[in-house]
C-alpha positions as CSV (number, residue, x, y, z in Angstrom):
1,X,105.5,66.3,88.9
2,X,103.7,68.2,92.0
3,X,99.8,68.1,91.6
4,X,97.9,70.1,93.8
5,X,94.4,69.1,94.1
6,X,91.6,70.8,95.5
7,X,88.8,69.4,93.4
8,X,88.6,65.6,92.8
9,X,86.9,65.7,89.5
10,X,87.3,63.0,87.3
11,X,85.5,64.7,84.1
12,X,87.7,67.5,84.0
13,X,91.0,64.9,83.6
14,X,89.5,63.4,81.0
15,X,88.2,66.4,79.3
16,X,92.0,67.9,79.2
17,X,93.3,67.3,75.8
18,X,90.0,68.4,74.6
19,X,88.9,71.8,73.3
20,X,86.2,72.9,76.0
21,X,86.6,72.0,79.4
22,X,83.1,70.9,80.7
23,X,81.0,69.9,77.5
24,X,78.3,72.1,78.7
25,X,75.1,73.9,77.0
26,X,76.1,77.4,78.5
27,X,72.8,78.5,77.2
28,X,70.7,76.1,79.3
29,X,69.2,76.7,82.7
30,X,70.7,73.1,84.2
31,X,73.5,71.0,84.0
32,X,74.2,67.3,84.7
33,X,76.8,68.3,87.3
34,X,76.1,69.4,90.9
35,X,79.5,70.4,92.3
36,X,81.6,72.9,91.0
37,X,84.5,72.3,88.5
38,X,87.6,74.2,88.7
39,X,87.8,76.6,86.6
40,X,91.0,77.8,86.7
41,X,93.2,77.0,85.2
42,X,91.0,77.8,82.4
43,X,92.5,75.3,79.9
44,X,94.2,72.7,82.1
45,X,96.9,70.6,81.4
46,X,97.9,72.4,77.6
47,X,100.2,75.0,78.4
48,X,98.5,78.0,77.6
49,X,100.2,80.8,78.6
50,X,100.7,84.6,77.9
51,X,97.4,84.8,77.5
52,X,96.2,87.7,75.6
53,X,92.1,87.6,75.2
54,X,90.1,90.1,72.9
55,X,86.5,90.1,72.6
56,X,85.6,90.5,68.9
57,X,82.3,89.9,67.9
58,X,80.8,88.7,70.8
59,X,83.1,86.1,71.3
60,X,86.3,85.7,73.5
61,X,89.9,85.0,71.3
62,X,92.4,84.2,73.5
63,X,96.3,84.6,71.2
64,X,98.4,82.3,73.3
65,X,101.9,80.9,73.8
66,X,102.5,77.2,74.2
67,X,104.5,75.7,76.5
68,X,105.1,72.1,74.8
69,X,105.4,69.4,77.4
70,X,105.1,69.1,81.3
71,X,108.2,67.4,81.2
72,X,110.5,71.0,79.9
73,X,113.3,72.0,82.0
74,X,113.4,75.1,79.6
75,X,110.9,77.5,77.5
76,X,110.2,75.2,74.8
77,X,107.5,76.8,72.5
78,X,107.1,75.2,69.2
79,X,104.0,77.1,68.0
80,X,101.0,79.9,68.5
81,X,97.5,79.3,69.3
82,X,94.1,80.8,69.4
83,X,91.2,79.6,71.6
84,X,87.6,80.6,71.6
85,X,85.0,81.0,73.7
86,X,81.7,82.3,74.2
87,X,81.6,82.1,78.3
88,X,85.0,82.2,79.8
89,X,84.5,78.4,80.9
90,X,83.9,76.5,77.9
91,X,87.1,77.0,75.5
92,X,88.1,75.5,71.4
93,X,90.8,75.4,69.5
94,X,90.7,78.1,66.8
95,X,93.7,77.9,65.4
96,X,97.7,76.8,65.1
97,X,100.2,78.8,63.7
98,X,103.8,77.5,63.1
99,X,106.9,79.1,62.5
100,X,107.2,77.4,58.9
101,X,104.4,79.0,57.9
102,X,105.7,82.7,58.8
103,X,109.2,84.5,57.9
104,X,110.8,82.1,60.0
105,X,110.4,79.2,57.2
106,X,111.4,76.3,59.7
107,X,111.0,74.4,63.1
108,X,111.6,76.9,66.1
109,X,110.9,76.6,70.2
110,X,111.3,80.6,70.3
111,X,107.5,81.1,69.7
112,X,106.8,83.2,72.7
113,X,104.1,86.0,73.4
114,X,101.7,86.9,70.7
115,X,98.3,89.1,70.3
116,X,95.0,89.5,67.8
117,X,93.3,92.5,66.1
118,X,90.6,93.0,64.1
119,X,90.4,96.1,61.7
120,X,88.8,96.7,58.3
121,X,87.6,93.4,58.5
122,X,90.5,91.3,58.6
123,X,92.5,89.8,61.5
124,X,96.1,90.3,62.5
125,X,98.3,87.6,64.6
126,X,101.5,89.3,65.9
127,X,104.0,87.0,67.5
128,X,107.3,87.3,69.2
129,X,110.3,85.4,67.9
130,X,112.0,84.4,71.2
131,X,112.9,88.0,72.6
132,X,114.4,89.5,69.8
133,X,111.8,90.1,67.3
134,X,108.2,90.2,66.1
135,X,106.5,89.4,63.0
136,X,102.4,89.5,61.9
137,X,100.0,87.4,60.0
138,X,96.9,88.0,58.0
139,X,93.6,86.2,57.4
140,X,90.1,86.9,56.6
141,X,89.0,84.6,59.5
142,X,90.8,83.6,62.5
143,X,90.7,79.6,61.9
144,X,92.8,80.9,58.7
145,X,94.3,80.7,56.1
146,X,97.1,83.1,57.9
147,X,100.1,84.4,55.4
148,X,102.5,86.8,56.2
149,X,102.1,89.6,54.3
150,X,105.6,91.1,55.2
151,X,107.8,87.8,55.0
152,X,110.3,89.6,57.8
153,X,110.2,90.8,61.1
154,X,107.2,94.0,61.9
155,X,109.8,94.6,64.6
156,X,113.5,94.1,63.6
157,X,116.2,93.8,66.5
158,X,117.9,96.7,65.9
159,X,114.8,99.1,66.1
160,X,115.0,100.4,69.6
161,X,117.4,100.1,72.3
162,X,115.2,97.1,74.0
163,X,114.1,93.6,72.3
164,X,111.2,93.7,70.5
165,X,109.2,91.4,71.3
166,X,105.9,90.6,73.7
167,X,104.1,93.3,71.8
168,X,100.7,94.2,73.2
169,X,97.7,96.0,70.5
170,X,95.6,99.0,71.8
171,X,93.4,100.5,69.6
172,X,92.3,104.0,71.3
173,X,89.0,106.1,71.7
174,X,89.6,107.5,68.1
175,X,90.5,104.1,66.5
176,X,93.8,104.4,65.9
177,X,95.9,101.5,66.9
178,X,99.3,101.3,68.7
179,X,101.6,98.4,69.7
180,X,103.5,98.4,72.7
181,X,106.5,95.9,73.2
182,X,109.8,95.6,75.2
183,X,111.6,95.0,78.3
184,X,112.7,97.1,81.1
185,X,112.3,100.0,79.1
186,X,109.1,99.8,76.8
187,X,108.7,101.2,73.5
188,X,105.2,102.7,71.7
189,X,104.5,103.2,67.9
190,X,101.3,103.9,66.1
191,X,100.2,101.4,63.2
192,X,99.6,102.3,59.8
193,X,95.9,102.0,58.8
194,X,97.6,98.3,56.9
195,X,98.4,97.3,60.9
196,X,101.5,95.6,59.2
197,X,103.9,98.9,59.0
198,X,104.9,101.6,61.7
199,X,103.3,105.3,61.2
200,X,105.9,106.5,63.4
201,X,109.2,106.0,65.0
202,X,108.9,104.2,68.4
203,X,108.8,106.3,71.6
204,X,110.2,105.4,74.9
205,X,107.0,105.3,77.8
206,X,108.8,106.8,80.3
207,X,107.1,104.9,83.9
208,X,108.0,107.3,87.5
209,X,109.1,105.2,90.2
210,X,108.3,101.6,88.5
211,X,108.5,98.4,90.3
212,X,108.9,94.6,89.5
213,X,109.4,91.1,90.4
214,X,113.3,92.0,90.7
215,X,112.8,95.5,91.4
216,X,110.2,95.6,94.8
217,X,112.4,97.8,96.4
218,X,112.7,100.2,93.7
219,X,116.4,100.4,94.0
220,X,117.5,97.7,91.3
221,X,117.8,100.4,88.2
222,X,119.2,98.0,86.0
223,X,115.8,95.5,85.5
224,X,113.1,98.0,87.0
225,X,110.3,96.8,85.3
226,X,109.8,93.0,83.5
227,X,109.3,92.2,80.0
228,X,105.5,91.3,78.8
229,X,103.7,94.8,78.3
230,X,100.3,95.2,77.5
231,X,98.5,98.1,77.6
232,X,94.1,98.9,78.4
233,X,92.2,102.1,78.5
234,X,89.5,102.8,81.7
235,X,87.6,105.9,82.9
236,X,89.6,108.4,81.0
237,X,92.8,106.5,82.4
238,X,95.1,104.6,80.3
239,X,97.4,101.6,82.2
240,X,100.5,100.2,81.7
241,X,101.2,97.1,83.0
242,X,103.6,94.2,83.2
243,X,102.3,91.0,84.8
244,X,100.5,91.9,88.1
245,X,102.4,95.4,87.9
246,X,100.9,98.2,86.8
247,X,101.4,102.4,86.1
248,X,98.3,104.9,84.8
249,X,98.7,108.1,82.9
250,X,96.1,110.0,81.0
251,X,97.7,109.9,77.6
252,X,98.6,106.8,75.8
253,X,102.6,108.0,75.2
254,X,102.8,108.6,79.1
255,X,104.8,109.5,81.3
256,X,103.1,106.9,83.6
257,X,103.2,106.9,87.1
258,X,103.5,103.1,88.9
259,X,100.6,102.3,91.1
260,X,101.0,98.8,92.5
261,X,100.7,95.3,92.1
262,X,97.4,93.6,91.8
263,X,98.6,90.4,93.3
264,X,99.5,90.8,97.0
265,X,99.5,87.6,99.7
266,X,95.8,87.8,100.6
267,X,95.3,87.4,97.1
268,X,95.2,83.5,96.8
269,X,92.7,81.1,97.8
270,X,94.4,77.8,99.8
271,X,96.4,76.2,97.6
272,X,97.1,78.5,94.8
273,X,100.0,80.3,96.6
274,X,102.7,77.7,95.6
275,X,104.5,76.4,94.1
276,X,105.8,79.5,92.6
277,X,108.4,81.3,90.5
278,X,111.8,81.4,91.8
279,X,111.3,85.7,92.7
280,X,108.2,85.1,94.4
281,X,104.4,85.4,93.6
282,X,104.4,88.4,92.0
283,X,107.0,87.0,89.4
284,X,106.0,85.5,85.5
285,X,102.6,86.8,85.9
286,X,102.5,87.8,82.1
287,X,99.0,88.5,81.2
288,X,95.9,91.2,79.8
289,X,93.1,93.1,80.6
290,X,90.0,92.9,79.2
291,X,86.0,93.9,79.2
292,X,83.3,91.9,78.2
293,X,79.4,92.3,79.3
294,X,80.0,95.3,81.4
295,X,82.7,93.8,83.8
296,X,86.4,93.4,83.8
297,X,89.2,90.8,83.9
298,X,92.8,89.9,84.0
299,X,93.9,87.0,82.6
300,X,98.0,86.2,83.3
301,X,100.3,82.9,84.0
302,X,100.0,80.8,86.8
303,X,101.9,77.5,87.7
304,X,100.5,76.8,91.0
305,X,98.8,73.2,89.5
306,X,102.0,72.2,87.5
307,X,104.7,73.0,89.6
308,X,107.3,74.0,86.8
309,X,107.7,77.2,85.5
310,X,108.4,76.0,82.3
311,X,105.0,74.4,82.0
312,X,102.5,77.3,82.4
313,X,99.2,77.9,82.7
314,X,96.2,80.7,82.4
315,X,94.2,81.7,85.1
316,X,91.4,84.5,84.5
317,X,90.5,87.3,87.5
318,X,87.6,89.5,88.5
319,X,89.1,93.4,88.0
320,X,87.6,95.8,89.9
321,X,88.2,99.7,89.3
322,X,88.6,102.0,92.9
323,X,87.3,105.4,93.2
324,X,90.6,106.8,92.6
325,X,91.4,104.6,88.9
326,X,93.9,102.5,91.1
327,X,92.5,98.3,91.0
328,X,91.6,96.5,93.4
329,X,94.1,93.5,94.7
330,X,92.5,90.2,92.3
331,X,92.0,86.8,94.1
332,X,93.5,83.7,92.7
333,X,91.4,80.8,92.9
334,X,90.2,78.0,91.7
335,X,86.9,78.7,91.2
336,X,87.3,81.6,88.3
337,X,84.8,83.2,86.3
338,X,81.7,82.7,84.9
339,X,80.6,80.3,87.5
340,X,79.7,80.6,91.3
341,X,80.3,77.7,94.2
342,X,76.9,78.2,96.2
343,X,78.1,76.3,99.2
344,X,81.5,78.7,99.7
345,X,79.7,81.4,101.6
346,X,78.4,84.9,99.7
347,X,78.8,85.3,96.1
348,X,79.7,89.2,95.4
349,X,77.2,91.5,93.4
350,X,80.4,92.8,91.7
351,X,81.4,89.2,90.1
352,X,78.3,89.1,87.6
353,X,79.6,87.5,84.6
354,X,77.0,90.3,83.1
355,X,75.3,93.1,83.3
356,X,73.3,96.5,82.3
357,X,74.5,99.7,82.8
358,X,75.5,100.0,86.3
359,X,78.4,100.4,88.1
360,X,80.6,99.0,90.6
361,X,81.5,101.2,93.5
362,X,84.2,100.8,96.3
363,X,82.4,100.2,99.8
364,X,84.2,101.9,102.9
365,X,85.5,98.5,104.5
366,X,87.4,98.1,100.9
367,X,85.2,95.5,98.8
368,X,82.7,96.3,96.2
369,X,79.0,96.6,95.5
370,X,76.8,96.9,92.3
371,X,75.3,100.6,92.4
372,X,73.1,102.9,90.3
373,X,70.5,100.0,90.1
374,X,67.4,101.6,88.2
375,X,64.4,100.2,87.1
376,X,64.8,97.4,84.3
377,X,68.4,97.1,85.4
378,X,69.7,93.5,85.6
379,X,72.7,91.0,86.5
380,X,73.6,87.9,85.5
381,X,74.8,85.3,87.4
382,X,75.6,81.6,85.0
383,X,76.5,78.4,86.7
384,X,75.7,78.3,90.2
385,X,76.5,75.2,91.6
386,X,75.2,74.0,94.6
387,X,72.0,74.8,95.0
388,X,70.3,71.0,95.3
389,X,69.6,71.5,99.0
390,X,69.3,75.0,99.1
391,X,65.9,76.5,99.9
392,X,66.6,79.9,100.8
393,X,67.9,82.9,99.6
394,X,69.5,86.0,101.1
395,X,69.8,89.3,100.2
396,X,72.8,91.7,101.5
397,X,72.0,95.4,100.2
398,X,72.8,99.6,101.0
399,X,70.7,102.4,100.7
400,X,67.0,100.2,100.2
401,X,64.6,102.9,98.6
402,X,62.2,99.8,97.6
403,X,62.8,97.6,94.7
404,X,61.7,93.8,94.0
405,X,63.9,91.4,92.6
406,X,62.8,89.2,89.8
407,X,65.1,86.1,89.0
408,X,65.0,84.8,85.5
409,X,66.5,81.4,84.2
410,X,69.5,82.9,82.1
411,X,68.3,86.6,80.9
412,X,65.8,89.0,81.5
413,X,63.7,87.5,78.8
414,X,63.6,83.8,80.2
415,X,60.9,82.0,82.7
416,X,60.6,83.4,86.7
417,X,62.1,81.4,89.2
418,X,61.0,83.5,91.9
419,X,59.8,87.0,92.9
420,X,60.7,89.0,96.1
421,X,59.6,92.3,97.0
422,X,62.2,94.3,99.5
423,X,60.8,96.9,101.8
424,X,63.0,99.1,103.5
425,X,62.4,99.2,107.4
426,X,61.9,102.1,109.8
427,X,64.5,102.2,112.2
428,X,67.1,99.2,110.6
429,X,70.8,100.4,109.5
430,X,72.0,101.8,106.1
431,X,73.1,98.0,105.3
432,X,70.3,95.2,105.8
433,X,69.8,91.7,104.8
434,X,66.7,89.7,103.4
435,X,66.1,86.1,103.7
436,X,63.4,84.8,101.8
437,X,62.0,81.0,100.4
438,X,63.7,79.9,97.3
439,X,63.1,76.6,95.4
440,X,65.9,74.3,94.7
441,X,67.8,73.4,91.8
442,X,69.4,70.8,90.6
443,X,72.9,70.7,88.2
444,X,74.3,74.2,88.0
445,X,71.6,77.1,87.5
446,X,71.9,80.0,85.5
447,X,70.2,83.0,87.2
448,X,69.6,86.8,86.3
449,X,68.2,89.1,88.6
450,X,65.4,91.5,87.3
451,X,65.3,95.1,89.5
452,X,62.3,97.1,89.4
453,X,61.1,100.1,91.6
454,X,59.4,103.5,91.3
455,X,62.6,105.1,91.8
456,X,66.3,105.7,90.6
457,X,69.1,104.4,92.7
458,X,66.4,101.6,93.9
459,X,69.9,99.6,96.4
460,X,73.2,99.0,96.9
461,X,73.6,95.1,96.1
462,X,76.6,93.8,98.2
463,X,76.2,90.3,97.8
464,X,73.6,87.4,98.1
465,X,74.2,83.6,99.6
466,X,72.0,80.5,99.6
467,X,71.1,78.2,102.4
């Protein structure tokens, strides 16, 4: 088995056939650790993959497939899970679901893509049997009981000219949901109000000019997408996509026009570019898009720390929105989200984990800045390792009118580390940096910054670094 290790952490081995990764408070200011644990791939060492996460009640579900043993040479998937968690770091088993205890009535390795709802107050588990069909389950709370209230297939193999299966759930702006499913050609249907029965025929999303893993070329008509769709609204835009692939349109039924891929080469930090699928990169990245705290994310496959395709894992990405409703290229790393590496250099406004009101805007060089920063406005920053022997702190921010930055421990409400006041100066460029005194922390800090100012729009914030 290839290992590829960029962090030496013995907690995190040990901590791999438990439910959360680090064992952390993620409420508390400090932590007993002072270096930075990988965290990606989220759950390590499980084989959780086709990740699709949904925040419901202030809480992250991810519905998951389950790649059984490191040691496959094929897909073998003997069951459906659901994880929890309430930080993006820390995750727990919610829940198993085996294919006795649905309309397949025995032992099966076909258990393959699945996804969660919530509506009228009850949940709803759809899962893909291998790539021929889909079923649902029902429960009044997602550790279960689940039953299947259908006792067949939601999706039957003879609906639509494609296989039905790795169905994605949108509900839209009017509450009306929809489920999306296929491959190379994707197929769209409405739910009945019961989310367990069609309210209309499925409808072929037609997709202009699509690309794939086998298709970069646009020339292979045959396979010109993948299979794994899942679909998100944004801005007035809804997007299509499959893997790291995506197409936007501006009504849910399409037609859709194909954009890009969100994984390119610069993408990866060292050592997460390989090993990789045997089409490249861009290949297997079977994933979703979600929002949570006023900032975006993809979660999607990765098998760059396992070396076998057959033994997946999930990695979760920053998102980030351009001017024109096209996304940014995501970068693949180790260190993830919802915690911050202090010693690697400038930590981007943009990567709160989260966040008032403002928004994130495209810079002219191509990266991203927090804007529309108004009195009371505030961003948080959790698990910032590093920071032991740092005493300073520096500021990298656009259009200054005058604002001070207040940092909290953990929200606006908690105790002030420190308070700096930033003055613009006569004569100094549209960009400009601030260094200022900052007391040292020990174990992995949890900081919010507090803006204030007589002013709207008081800065651009770009980024800030320790030293």
């Amino acid at each position: 088995m290839k290992r590829i290790i960029l962090f030496v952490c013995i907690f995190s081995i040990c901590m791999a056939c438990s439910s959360p990764k680090t064992g952390k408070n993620p409420s508390t200011a400090h932590t007993a650790h002072d270096s930075l644990i990988p965290n990606n791939p989220i759950i390590p060492d499980r084989g959780v993959n086709d990740p699709h996460i949904r925040m419901i009640e202030g809480k992250a579900y991810l519905a998951a497939s389950h790649d059984k043993s490191i040691e496959n040479d094929r897909f073998i998937m003997d069951d459906w899970w659901i994880w929890s968690s309430d930080n993006l770091v820390d995750w727990k088993l919610e829940s198993v679901l085996k294919p006795e205890d649905t309309y397949i009535g025995k032992p099966y390795t076909g258990c393959w893509a699945a996804d969660l709802a919530k509506r009228n107050g009850k949940y709803y588990w759809y899962f893909s049997e291998r790539n021929e069909q889909a079923g649902v389950m029902v429960a009044d709370r997602i550790p279960g009981p689940w039953t299947d209230p259908l006792g067949k297939p939601l999706l039957t193999s003879d609906l639509t000219p494609t296989h039905e299966y790795d169905m994605g759930i949108i509900e839209d702006e009017k509450g009306d949901f929809y489920i999306v499913f296929g491959v190379w050609d994707y197929y769209i249907a409405k739910l009945n109000e019961d989310m367990i029965s069609l309210a209309e025929e499925p409808r072929k999303i037609e997709i202009n000019n699509p690309r794939g893993p086998y298709n970069l070329d646009g020339l292979n008509k045959e396979h010109p997408t993948d299979d794994k769709p899942f679909l998100h609204f944004y801005n007035g835009n809804y997007y299509l996509s499959w893997g790291c692939f995506y197409a936007m349109a501006n009504n849910i039924y399409g037609p859709y026009d194909y954009k890009a891929s969100i994984i390119e080469k610069e993408s990866f930090a060292r050592g997460y570019d390989a090993p990789t699928w045997p089409h490249g990169f861009k290949q297997g990245r079977h994933g979703s898009f979600f929002q949570w705290h006023n900032q975006w994310y993809f979660a999607y496959c990765d098998i760059s720390q396992t070396g076998n395709r057959y033994f997946r894992d999930t990695f979760i990405s920053y998102v980030h929105y351009r001017k024109n409703g096209e996304i940014a290229s995501i970068r693949v790393d180790g260190t993830g989200v919802g915690q911050y590496d202090a010693d690697n250099g400038c930590i981007e406004a943009e990567d709160y984990f989260k966040a008032s009101q403002i928004n994130k805007v495209e810079n002219k060089d191509g990266g991203f800045q927090v804007a529309d920063i108004d009195n009371g406005d505030f961003l948080t920053f959790p698990n910032i390792y590093g920071l032991v022997q740092k005493t300073e702190i520096e500021f990298r921010v656009t259009d200054l009118q005058g604002a001070r930055i207040e940092i909290h421990y953990d929200s606006p409400e908690g105790e002030i580390l420190a308070s700096y006041k930033l003055k613009r100066h006569k004569g100094k460029s549209n960009s400009d940096v601030y260094t200022f005194d900052f007391p040292p922390q020990e174990g992995a800090a949890s900081l919010c910054f507090v803006f204030s100012g007589k002013k709207n729009k008081l800065l651009g914030f770009d980024s800030f670094s320790f030293h």
